[in-house]
N, C-alpha and C positions, 0 to 999 in steps of 0.2 A: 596572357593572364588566364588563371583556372576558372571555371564558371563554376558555381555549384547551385545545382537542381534538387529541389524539394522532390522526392519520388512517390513516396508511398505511404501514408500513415491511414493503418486500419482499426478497426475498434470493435471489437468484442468481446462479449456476444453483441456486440454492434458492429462493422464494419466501415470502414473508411478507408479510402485511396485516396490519396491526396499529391496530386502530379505540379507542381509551379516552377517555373523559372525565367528570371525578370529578362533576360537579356535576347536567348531563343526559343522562342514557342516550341513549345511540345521536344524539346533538346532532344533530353530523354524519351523517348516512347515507350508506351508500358504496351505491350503489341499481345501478352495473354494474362488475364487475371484468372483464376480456380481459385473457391472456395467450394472444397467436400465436405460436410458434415454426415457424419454418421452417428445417427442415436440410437444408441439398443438398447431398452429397458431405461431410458431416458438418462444414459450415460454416453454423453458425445465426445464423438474423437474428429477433430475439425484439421485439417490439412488446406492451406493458403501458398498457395504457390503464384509469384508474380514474375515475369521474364520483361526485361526492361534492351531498349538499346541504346545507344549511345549514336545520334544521327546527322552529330554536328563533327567536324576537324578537329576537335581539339578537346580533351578531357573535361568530364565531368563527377560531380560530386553528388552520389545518390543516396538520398536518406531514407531508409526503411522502419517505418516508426508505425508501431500496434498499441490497442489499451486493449488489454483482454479483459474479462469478467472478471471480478473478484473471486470471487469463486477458481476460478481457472489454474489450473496446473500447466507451464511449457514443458513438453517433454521432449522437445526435439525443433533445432534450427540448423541452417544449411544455408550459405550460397556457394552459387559454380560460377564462377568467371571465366568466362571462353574454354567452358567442355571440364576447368578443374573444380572441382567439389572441395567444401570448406567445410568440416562439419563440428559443430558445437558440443563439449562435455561438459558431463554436471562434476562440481565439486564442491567440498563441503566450502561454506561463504569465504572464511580466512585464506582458507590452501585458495582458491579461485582470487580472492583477491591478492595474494602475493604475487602470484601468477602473473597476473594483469600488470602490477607493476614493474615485474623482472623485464616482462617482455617490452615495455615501454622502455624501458632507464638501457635495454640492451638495443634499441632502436627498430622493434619490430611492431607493424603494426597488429595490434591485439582488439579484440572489442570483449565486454563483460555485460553478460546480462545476472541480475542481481537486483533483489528481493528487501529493499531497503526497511523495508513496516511491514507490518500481516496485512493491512489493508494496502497495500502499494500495488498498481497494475499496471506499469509505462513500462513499453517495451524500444528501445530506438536503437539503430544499428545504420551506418553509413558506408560508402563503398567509392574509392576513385576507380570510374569506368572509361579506359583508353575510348580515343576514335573509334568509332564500327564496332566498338564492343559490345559482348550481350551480359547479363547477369541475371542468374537466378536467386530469388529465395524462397525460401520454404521453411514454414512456421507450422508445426504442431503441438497444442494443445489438446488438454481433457476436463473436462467437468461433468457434476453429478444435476444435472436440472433441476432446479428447485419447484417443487408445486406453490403456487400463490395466488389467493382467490379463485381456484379451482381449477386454473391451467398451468401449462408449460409454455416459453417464451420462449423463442431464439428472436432477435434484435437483429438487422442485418445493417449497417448505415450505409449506403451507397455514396459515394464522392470521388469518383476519376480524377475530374476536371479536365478530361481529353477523352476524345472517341476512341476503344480501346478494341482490337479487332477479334480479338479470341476472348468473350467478358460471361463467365457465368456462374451461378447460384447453385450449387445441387448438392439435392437433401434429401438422407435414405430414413425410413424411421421404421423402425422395428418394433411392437410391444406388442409380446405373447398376450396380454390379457386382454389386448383389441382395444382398436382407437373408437372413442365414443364421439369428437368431434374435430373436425380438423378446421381451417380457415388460413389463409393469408390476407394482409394488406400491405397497403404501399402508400407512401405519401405524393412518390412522383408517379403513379402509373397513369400513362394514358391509353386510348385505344389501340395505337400502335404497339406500344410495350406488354397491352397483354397478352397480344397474340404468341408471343416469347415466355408467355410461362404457362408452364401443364403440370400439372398436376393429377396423380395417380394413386387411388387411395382402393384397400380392401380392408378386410375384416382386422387384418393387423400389420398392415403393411402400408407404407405412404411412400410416395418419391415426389418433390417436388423439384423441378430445374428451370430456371430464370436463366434464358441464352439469347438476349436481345442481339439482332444483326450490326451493326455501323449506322446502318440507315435508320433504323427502329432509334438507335441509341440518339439523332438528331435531333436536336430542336425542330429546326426547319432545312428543306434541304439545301436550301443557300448559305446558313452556317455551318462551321465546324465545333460546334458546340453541343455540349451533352446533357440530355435530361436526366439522366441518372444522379440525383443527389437529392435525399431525404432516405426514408426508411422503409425498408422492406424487413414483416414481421411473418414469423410462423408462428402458430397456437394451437395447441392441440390439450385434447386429454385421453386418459386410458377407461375403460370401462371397469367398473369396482360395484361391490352389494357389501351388505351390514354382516361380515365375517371374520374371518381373522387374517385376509390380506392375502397376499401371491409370494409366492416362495420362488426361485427361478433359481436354478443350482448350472454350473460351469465348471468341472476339471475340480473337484475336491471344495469350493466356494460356493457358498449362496449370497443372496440376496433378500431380503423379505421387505413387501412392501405393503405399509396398514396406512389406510383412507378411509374409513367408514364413511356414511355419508346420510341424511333423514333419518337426522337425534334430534331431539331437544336441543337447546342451548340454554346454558347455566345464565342464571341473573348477575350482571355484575355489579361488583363496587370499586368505583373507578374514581380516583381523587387525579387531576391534571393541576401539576404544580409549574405554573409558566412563569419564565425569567422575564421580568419587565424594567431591566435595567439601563442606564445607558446606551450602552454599545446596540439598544436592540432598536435602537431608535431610527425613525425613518419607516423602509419600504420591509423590515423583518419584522415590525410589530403588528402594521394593518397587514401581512399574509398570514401571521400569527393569529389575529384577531378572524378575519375571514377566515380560517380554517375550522378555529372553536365554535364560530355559531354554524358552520355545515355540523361539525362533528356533534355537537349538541342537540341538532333534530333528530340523527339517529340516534341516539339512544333510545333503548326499551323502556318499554311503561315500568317494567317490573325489576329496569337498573336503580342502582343508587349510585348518587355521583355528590361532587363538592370541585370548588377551583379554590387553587391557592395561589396569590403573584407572588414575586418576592424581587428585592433592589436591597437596598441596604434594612431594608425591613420587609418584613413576613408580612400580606395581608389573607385572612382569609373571607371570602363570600358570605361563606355560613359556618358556625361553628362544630359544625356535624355534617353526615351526609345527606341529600335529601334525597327523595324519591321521583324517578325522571319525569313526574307530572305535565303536561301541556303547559300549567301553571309557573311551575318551577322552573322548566327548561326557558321559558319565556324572564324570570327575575334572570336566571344566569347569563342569556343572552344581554340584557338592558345593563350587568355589571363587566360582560367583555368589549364592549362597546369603549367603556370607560377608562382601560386600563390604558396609560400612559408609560414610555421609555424613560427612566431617568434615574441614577440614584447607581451605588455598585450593586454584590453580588453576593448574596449569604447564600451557598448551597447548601449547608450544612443546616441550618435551622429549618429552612423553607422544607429539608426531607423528612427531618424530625416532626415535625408538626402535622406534615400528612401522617406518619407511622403512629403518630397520637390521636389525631383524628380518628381513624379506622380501628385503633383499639377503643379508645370511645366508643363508639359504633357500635362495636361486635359489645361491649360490656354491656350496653345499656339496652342488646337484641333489638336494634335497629332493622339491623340484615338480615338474610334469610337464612335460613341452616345452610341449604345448599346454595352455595354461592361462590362466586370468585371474586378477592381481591384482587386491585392493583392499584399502583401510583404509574403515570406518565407523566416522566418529567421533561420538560424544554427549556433549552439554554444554549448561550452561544458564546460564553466564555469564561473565564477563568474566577475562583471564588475567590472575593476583594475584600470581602467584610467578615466578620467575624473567623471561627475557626478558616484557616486556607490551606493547613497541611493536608492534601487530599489525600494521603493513607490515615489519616485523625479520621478526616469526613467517610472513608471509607467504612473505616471499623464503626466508626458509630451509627453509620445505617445499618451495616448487618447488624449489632448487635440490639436495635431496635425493631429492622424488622422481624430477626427471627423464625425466617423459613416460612413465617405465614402469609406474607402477601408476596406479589410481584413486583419487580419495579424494572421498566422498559425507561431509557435513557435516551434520548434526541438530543445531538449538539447539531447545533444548526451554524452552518458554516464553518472556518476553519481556524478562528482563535482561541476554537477549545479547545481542552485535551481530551482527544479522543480516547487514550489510552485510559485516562482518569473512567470517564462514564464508562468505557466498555469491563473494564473490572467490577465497576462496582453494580452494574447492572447483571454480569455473570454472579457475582457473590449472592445475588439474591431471585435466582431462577430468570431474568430475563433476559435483552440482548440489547444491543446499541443500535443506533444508528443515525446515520449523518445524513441533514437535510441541507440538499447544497441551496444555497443563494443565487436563485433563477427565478424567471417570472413565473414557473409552479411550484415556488413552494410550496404554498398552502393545499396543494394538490399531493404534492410528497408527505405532507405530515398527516391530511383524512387519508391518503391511501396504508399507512402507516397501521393508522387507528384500523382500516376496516377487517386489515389482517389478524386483529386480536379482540375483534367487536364478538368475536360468537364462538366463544368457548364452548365446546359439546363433550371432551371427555377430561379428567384429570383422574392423577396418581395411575398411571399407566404402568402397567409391568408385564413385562413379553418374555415367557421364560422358554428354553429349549432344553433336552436333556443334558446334564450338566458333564457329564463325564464322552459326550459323544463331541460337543462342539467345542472348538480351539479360537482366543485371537476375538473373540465376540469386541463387536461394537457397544457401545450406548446402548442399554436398553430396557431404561427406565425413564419414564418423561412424567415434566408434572402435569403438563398441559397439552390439550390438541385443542386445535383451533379447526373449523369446519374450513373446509378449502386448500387446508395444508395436505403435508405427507409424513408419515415417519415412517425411516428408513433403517434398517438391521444388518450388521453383513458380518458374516466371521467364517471358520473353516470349516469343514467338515472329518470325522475322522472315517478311515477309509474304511472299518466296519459294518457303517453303517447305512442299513438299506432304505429305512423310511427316517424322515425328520419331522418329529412332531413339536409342535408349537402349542403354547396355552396364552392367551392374553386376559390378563385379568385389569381391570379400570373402571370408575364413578363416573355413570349418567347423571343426570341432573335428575331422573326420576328411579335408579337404581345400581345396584351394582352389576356389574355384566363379566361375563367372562366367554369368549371367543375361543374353541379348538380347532386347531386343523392338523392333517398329518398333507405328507407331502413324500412319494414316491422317488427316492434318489436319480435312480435308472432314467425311471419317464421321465422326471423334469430336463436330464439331461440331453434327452433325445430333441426336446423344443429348438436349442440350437444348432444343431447338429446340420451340415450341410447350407447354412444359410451363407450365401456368398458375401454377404460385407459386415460381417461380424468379424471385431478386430482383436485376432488373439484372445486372450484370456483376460475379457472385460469387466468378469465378476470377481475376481482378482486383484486386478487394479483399480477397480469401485472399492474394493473393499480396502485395500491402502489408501487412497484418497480418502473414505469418510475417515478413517482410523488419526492419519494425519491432520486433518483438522480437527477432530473433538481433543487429540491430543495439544495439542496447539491452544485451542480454548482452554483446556483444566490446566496449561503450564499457567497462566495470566490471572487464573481464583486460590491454584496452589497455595495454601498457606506455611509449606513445609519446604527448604530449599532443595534439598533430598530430594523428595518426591518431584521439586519441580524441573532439576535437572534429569531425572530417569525418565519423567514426560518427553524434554525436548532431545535428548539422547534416542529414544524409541524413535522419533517423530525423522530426527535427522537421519537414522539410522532406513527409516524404511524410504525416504524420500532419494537417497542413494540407490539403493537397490533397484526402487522402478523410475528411476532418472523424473523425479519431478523438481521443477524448479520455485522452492518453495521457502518462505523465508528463513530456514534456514541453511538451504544450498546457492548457486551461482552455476549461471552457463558462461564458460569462455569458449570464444570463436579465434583462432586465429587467421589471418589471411595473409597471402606472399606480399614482401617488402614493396614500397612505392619506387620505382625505381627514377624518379622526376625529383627531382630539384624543387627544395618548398622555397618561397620566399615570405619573410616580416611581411604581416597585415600590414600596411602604411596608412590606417586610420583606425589606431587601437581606441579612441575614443567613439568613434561610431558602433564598431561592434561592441564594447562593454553598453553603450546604452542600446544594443539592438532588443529587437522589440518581436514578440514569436509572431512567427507568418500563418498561424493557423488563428484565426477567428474564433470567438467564444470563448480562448481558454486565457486563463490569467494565472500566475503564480503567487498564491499569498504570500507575506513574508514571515508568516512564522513555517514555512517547508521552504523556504526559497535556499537556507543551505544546505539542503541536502543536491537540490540542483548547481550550487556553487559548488559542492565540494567534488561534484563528479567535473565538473569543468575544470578545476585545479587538476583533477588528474589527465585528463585531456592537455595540461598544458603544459605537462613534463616533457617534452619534446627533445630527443638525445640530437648532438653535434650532427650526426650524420644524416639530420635532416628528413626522416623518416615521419610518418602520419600516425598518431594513435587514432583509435577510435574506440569510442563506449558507448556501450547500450544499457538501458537502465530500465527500472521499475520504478515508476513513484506515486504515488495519491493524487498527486494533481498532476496534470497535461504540462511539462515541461516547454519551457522557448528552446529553440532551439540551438542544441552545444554546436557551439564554433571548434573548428581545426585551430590551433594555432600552428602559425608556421614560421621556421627558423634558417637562417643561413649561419651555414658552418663559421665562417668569418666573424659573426658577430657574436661568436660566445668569449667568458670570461670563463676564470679560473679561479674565483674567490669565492669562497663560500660566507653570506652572512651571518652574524650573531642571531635573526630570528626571520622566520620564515613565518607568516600569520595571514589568513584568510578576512577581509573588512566584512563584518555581520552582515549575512544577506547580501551580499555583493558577490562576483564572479573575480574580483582585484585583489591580486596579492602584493601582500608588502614586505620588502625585503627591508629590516632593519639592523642597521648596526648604531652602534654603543659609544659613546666618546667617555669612557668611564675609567678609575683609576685601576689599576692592577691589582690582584687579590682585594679587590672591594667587594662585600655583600652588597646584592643589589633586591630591593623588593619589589618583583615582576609581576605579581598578582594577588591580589586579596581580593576574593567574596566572601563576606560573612553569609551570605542568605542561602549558598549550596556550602558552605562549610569547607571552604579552600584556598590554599596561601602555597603560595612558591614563590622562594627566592633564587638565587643565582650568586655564581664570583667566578670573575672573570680568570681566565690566568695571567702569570706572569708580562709576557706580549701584548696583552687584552685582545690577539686576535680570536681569542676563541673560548666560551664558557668550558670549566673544567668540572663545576659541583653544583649541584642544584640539593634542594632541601624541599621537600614538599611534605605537605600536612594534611592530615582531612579529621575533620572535627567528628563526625559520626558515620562510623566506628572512631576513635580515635588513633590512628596510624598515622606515623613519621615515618618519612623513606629521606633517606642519605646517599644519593647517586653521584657517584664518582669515576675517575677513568678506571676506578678499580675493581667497581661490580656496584651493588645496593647493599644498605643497611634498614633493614625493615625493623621497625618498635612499636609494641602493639602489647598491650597490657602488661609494660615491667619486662618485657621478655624483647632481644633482640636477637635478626638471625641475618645469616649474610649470603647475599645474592648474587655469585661473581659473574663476569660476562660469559666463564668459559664455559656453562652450561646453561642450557633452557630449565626455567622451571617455574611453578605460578600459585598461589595462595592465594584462598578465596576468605576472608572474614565478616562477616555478618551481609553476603550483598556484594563487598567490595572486591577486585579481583584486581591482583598485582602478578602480572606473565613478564619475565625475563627471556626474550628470545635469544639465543644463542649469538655472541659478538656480533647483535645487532641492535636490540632496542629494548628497552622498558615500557611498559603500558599499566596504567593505573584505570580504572573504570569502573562504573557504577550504573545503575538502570536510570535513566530521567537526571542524570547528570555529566558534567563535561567530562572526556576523556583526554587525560593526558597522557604524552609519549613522548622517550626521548630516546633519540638513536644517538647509538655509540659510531662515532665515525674512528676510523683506524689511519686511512691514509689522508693528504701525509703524513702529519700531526695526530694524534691521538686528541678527540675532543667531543663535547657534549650537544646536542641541536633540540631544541624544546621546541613543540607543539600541540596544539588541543586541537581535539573534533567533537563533536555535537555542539560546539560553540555556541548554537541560539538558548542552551539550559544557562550560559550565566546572566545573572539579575544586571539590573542598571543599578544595583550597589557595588557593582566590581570596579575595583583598584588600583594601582601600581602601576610599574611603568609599561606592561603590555596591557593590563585591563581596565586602563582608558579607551582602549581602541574599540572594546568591543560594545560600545552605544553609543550612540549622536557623536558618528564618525561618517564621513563620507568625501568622494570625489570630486573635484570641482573643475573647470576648463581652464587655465590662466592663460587670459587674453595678452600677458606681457611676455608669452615664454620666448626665447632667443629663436630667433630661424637656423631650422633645421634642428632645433632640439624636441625632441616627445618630452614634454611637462605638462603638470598640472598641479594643481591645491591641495592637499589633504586638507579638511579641516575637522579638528579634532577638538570638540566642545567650545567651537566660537574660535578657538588657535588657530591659523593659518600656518599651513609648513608646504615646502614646495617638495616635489616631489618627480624624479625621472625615471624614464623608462630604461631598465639596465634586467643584462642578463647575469646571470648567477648562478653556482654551483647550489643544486639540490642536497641537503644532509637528509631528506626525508628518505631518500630511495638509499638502496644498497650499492648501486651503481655512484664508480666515484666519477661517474662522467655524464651522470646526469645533472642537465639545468633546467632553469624555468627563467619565463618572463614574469617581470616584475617590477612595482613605484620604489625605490629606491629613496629610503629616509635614515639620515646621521640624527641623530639625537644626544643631548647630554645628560644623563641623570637627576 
C-alpha cells in the first residue's frame, strides 16, 4: 500500500514547512531547506529550494504546498527527481489549461499552477518519490515591498515539524539611499537559536542569515523535536528628507521613490458606516465594537467624524458630523457599545446617506477648507434589503459621491463579494480590503484605520519630461498618507543624459512643489558590480507595478474596449517576463508513474477528509473552486497513470486527493450528464429514462437570467440539441451536431463545429472551439459548455462551472441539484457494493459508485469516478 506524506507547505512572505505522515515518522526527510531573499531597492527576488528523501522501502507521496504574498509574482518552479530536472512554463491561462487536460485524458502526469481570482495565493504541487529517492524543488518569486506605517516587512513562518540538517534564513538587502533602521524578531527564539542568527548591517547594506545547527534546532536533547515554529520577521526602513524622492536608474529603466516625511496632517472627515446585521452576530460584532472605541480615541481634536449602522434599516448617531471632541468621542463610544447584530443588509442606502451626510456637512461649512473626506465602510455580506443589484449599488455611489470624498471598503470574512467592494471602492479613489475572522480582528480593522488616519499630502502630480520618458506608471495620486510610499517606474529614452522630475501636491498649510534632476550615467553606476543584484530588476519592477495598476483600472474600466486593451497589455507583459499572474498559468510536467494505482477502497472517508493543516478552514462560498480543481484531479485515464495539480486560491485548500484507478475497472459508456454537487469534491454521473426526440427542461434560473433545455436523440443514448437562452443581453443559441445558431437582436448567424470562432455581446462571450466545444460566459455568472463528442456516435455533453453564481431559485431537472443537495452513508447498501444516498430536497435516491466515459475532455478514453443516478423526467 502507498503511504502519502504531507512534505512541505511554505507561506509567503511568511514561510511554512510543514513535514507529517501518519504511518513513518519523518518517512520523508526534508535533509536541506534554503530560503534566499534578495532585496534591492526593496524589490525581492526569494528562491526556496527544499531537497526531500524518501527513507522508508516503499514509495511515497510528497506534497509541496506555498501561500505566497499577494502581492507576489511566481516566476519560476522546478523539481529534479534523482539528478532529472522538471521545469515549469508560463502560459496564457486557457492554452495552460488545455494543456493540463490533454496531458491528463492522454495518461500523463501534468501539475498546473494557476491564478484562479487577483486576490488567489495557494500554490500546491505533489510528487510520487520511489525508495531511496531524493527530490528537489525550487520556487522563485518577486514582489515590490510595500511601505506600511513607516517600515518594510518580510514575514518568515517557520514550521519543519522535523529536525532538518541543512535549514537556513538568508537575507541580502540593498538600498542606495541607506538603511535608517534595521531589526528582527522571532516568536520562537531562544538563547540557543540566537546564537545561529548574525546579522550584518552598513550604511546601505544588510545580510541577515538564520542557520540553526540540529542541535540548536532541539527542544531538548532527549527529544527529536523542533523549536522552530512560529515567526521570524525582518523590518527595516530607508533613509528619506522632505524632497522629491530617489530616482535609481538600471539599463534604460528607472525607478522613483517619494516618502516625504515631518508634514502636517490634513483634518479629517471620516463617516464609519458599520454593518450590524445578522450574519455579524456573535464574536464579528463585539471585535467590531472593540475595534471602533480603540479607533475612536485616536481621532484628532481637529477630525470630524459621524457612525452610521445599518440591517435592514439605516441608523445614524448624529445627523451631521461632529467634531472629535473628548465629549463627543465619549457620546459615540456609549452609542457603539449599543449596537446589536440582527436584521438584513441595505448597502445601498447606508452608502447613500453617508454621501448625504458629508455633503450636508461641507454645505452648511461644518468642515474645514482644508480637509479630507472619507466614508469607511464595514460589512460581511451580501446586500438583502433594498436595492441588491450591486452594479445599481455601484453606480449610485459613484454617482453620489462624485470624486469628492473617498470610500475604503472592509468585507469582513468570506460571505462577501469581494469583487463587489473592491470595484466600488477603486470607482471612488479608495481600496478594499478583507478582514479575516480570527481572534485579531479588531486589531486588523484599527490597523486598517491607522494606515489612512494621517493624510499629509493630496492631489499629487509627479511630472518628467514628456517626450524623453516611455511606458510611465501611475503618476498621479489623490492621496499620500504619512508611512506610506509612492512608487513611479517607466523607461528611459536612450538620449537622454539627466532625468528631471517636478512634483507638485497640497499640504495641509500650502501648496508645494518638489524638483530634482537625476544624473543618467551616475545613477547607473550605483549598481554597477554589486554581486547579488539580479539581472535587470528595475525592469521587472517596472512590469510588475505596470501589471498590477493595469489589473486595477481593468475592474473600474467603464468602457469594454478600454478594458480589454488593459488586460491584453497586462497578459501580454506578464508572458514576456514569465509572471505568473491572474492572467497566465505555470504547467509542470513530470515523467510517467510507472506503478500500478489501485481504487481508494474507502471513497467515503476521503470525500469527508478533513485538511491536515491546523488553522485553515474552506468557506463554502470558494469551496468550488477547490472542488473543481479536484474534479480535475480525478480524470484519471485507463492506463492508470497520476495527475497532479497545483493551485492558487484565497483560502488555505484541504488537501487534493489522488484518485486512483485500475485498468480493469473502467467502462465504456458515456452519461447523459456529468455535474459537480455545490461545494462538494462528488460527481454525479446522470442518466435519463426519458422519451426519444423529447424536449427536456434541464435548467431555469430566473434570478442570473438562464434556461436550457435539451432532446434526447432517437436511441435516447445520447442528447443531440440543446437550446439555451440568457435574458440579459438577450441571446438564443441552437446547438446541434451541426454547429450553433446564435439570435441576438432579430439577427441570426451560424456557428458550425468546423471552425473556431467567438462573439462578444454586451459582456457576454460565446467561443466555438474548433470540433470540440461551445462556451457561453459571463463575469459573476455561470459558465456553460458543451463539447461536441465525434466518436463513436456523434453527440452533445452539457456542463457548467462557476456553479456557486446560481440562486437557490434554480430549476429543472439538473437545477435541483444545485442547492440542499447532498451525500449521505446508507447503512442498508449490499456487501460489497460502494452506495450511498443522494438526497435531493428531502428525496432520497440511491446512488453507486461506477466508472465512466468522460465527454468533458477531448480524449475518447478519458473516465472519471462517479455516484451513478437513473432518473425519469
Amino acid at each position: 500500500m502507498e503511504e502519502r506524506a504531507f512534505v512541505a507547505l511554505l507561506v509567503i512572505s511568511s514561510l511554512i514547512v510543514l513535514a507529517e505522515n501518519t504511518d513513518h515518522k519523518n518517512a520523508i526527510e526534508i535533509y536541506s531547506l534554503h530560503v534566499e531573499s534578495t532585496v534591492t531597492s526593496r524589490f525581492a527576488h526569494t528562491v526556496i529550494t527544499s531537497r526531500l528523501v524518501n527513507k522508508v522501502n516503499e514509495s511515497q507521496e510528497a506534497v509541496f504546498e506555498v501561500e505566497l504574498p499577494k502581492t507576489a509574482f511566481i516566476t519560476n518552479f522546478s523539481m529534479s527527481i534523482d539528478g532529472e530536472t522538471y521545469p515549469g512554463t508560463i502560459k496564457e491561462k486557457a492554452s495552460a489549461q488545455e494543456q493540463y487536460d490533454i496531458a491528463v485524458s492522454h495518461g500523463q502526469s501534468a501539475g498546473l499552477v494557476k491564478t484562479t481570482g487577483r486576490k488567489l495565493e495557494q500554490f500546491h504541487v505533489s510528487v510520487n518519490v520511489a525508495s531511496d529517492s531524493k527530490v528537489t524543488f525550487e520556487l522563485i518569486y518577486e514582489e515590490l515591498l510595500k511601505r506600511q506605517l513607516g517600515r518594510y516587512e518580510l514575514l518568515f513562518k517557520v514550521r519543519p515539524k522535523q529536525l532538518v540538517k541543512h535549514f537556513q534564513i538568508d537575507v541580502h538587502i540593498f538600498e542606495p539611499q541607506g538603511i535608517n533602521f534595521l531589526e528582527t524578531d522571532s516568536t520562537f527564539m531562544t538563547n540557543e537559536l540566537t546564537e545561529a542568527l548574525t546579522k550584518v548591517q552598513n550604511e546601505t547594506k544588510a545580510h541577515i542569515l538564520f542557520k540553526p545547527t540540529i542541535v540548536q534546532q532541539k527542544k531538548s536533547p532527549e527529544l527529536e523535536e523542533t523549536l522552530l515554529d512560529g515567526d521570524f520577521i525582518i523590518r527595516y526602513d530607508v533613509k528619506r528628507s522632505v524632497s522629491a524622492g530617489d530616482i535609481q536608474i538600471v539599463n534604460g529603466y528607472f525607478v522613483h521613490y517619494f516618502a516625504p516625511n515631518e508634514m502636517p496632517t490634513f483634518p479629517k472627515n471620516v463617516i464609519f458606516v458599520v454593518d450590524q446585521s445578522g450574519s455579524m452576530s456573535g464574536r464579528k460584532i463585539e471585535q467590531t465594537r472593540d475595534a471602533l472605541l480603540k479607533i475612536l480615541e485616536d481621532l484628532r481634536p481637529e477630525d470630524h467624524f459621524s457612525l452610521i449602522t445599518f440591517n435592514s434599516l439605516v441608523t445614524e448617531w448624529k445627523n451631521t458630523l461632529l467634531q472629535a471632541t473628548g465629549q463627543n468621542v465619549e457620546s459615540a463610544k456609549r452609542y457603539v457599545k449599543t449596537v446589536m447584530a440582527r436584521g438584513g443588509t441595505d448597502i445601498n442606502n447606508a452608502l447613500l446617506t453617508a454621501a448625504n451626510t458629508l455633503d450636508k456637512a461641507n454645505y452648511a461649512e461644518i468642515l474645514q477648507a482644508h480637509s479630507i473626506s472619507m466614508i469607511i465602510l464595514l460589512t460581511d455580506g451580501q446586500p438583502t434589503v433594498g436595492v441588491q443589484d450591486v452594479e445599481i449599488i455601484q453606480q449610485n455611489i459613484q454617482k453620489a459621491i462624485k470624486g469628492k470624498y473617498v470610500l475604503y471598503c472592509l468585507g469582513f470574512g468570506f460571505d462577501v463579494s469581494y469583487k463587489f467592494l473592491e470595484k466600488m471602492a477603486l470607482d471612488n479613489g479608495g481600496i478594499a480590503r478583507r478582514i479575516y475572522e480570527d481572534s485579531d480582528s479588531d486589531l486588523q480593522l484599527q490597523s486598517f484605520y491607522q494606515e489612512v488616519a494621517t493624510p499629509i499630502l493630496k492631489d499629487i502630480e509627479i511630472q518628467y519630461p514628456e517626450n524623453s520618458i516611455l511606458e510611465l506608471t501611475q503618476n498621479s495620486f489623490k492621496l499620500f498618507f504619512d508611512g506610506s510610499e509612492i512608487v513611479v517606474a517607466g523607461r528611459i529614452d536612450n538620449e537622454l543624459d539627466v532625468l528631471p522630475v517636478e512634483i507638485q501636491a497640497q499640504s495641509h498649510t500650502s501648496n508645494l512643489i518638489f524638483k530634482e534632476e537625476a544624473n543618467v550615467r551616475e545613477k547607473e553606476k550605483v549598481f554597477q558590480h554589486q554581486k547579488y543584484i539580479f539581472g535587470n530588476f528595475i525592469e521587472r519592477l517596472w512590469a510588475y507595478l505596470t501589471i498590477q495598476q493595469l489589473l486595477e483600472k481593468s475592474i473600474s474600466a467603464q468602457e469594454e474596449q478600454q478594458k480589454n486593451m488593459q488586460v491584453a497589455r497586462a497578459l501580454e507583459l506578464s508572458m514576456k517576463y514569465s509572471f505568473v499572474t491572474p492572467l497566465t498559468s505555470m504547467v509542470v510536467t513530470k515523467p510517467d508513474d510507472q506503478q500500478k494505482l489501485q481504487l481508494a477502497n474507502k471513497p467515503a472517508e476521503s470525500d469527508n477528509e478533513k485538511s491536515r493543516f491546523t488553522g485553515f478552514s474552506v468557506r463554502s462560498d470558494r469551496y468550488f473552486l477547490v472542488s473543481q480543481a479536484r474534479d480535475y484531479i480525478q480524470r484519471v485515464p485507463k492506463t492508470g497513470q497520476r495527475a497532479i495539480l497545483l493551485d492558487m486560491t484565497e483560502q488555505s485548500p484541504d488537501i487534493f486527493r489522488t484518485v486512483q484507478t485500475t485498468p480493469q475497472l473502467l467502462t465504456n459508456e458515456y452519461p447523459h450528464f456529468l455535474f459537480q454537487l455545490p461545494r462538494q469534491n462528488d460527481v454525479i454521473c446522470l442518466n435519463i429514462d426519458g422519451q426519444p426526440q423529447a424536449y427536456i427542461n434541464l435548467i431555469s434560473d430566473r434570478a442570473k437570467g438562464i434556461s436550457v433545455t435539451g432532446k434526447l436523440g432517437r436511441n435516447r443514448n445520447h442528447f443531440v440539441l440543446f437550446e439555451i437562452t440568457n435574458l440579459d443581453p438577450h441571446v438564443q443559441l441552437h446547438v446541434s451536431k451541426e454547429g450553433t445558431v446564435l439570435s441576438y437582436g432579430g439577427h441570426t448567424t451560424k456557428l458550425p463545429w468546423k471552425k473556431s470562432a467567438s462573439s462578444t455581446i454586451q459582456g457576454l462571450k460565446i467561443a466555438v472551439e474548433k470540433e470540440r466545444s461551445l462556451t457561453m460566459s459571463a463575469s459573476d455568472n455561470i459558465t456553460i459548455k458543451i463539447a461536441f463528442v465525434k466518436s463513436p456516435n456523434r453527440f452533445l455533453g452539457l456542463y457548467f462551472m462557476d456553479t456557486d453564481h446560481f440562486s437557490d431559485k434554480a430549476s429543472g431537472l439538473l437545477g435541483q441539484f444545485y442547492f440542499d443537495t447532498h451525500l449521505e452513508s446508507n447503512p442498508g447498501a449490499s456487501q460489497g457494493e460502494d452506495e450511498r444516498v443522494l438526497s435531493v430536497h428531502g428525496q432520497k435516491h440511491r446512488v453507486t459508485r461506477k466508472y465512466k466515459k468522460d465527454y468533458r475532455l477531448e480524449s475518447a478514453t478519458g473516465t472519471i469516478s462517479c455516484w451513478s443516478l437513473y432518473i425519469t423526467p
